[in-house]
Structures are given as C-alpha cells and as structure tokens.
C-alpha positions in Angstrom: 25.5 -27.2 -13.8 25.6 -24.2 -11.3 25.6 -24.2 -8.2 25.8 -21.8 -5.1 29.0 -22.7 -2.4 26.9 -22.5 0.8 30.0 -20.6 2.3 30.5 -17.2 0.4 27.3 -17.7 -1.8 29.2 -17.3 -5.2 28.1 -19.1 -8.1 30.8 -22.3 -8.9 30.3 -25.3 -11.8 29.5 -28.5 -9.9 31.4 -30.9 -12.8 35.0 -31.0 -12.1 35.2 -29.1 -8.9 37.3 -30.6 -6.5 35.9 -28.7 -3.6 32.1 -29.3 -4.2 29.7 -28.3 -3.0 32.3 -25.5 -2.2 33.9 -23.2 -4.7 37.1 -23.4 -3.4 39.8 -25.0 -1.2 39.3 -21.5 0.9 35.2 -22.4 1.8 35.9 -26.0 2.2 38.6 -25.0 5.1 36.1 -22.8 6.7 33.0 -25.1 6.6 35.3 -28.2 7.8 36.4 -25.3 11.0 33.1 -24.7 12.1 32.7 -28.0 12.1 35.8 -28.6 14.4 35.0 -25.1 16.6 31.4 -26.9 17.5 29.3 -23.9 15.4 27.1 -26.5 13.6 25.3 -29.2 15.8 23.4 -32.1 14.2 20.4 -32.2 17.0 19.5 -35.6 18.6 20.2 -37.8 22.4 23.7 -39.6 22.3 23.2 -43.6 22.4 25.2 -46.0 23.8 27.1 -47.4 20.6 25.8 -51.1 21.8 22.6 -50.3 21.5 22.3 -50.8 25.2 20.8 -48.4 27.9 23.3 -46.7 30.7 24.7 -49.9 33.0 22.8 -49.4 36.3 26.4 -48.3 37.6 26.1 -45.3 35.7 22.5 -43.9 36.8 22.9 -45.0 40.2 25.6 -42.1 40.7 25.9 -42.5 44.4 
C-alpha cells in the first residue's frame, strides 16, 4: 500500500517503513520539531490532572 508522507508529500510504501506515516528519517525529524517548536497545537482547556477544579488558593489571587 501507498501512501502520502504528510511532510514533503512524496509517495512512500506503508509495509516495512520504519518511519511511517513518514517516508523517511528526514520528515519524521521535522514533524517531531514542529512539535517541539510549539507549530502544531491540539485545541482544548488544560485540566487539573486530579480531576479536581483550581484549589480556592489559586482563584482567589489576592
């Protein structure tokens, strides 16, 4: 199966590809730096990872 590397848009096998969904070690580096660099953003609030809202120390910033 073909697919497309979402980086440079070439056309790369899928089976036996190390770097997939990428067609090479090159695109892989470049995706996982734009991660790092803050260019993508995955859009949502940031939640306490309790589960719990803010303590009433933290939106009582007096």
């Amino acid at each position: 199966m073909k697919i497309k590397c979402p980086i440079c848009k070439q056309k790369t096998d899928w089976q036996d590809n190390p770097y997939r969904p990428f067609c090479s070690e090159r695109c892989k580096l470049i995706d996982l730096g734009s991660w790092a660099s803050e260019e993508y953003k995955i859009e949502g609030r940031l939640e306490d990872e309790s589960g719990r809202g803010p303590s009433e120390k933290e939106t009582n910033n007096d």
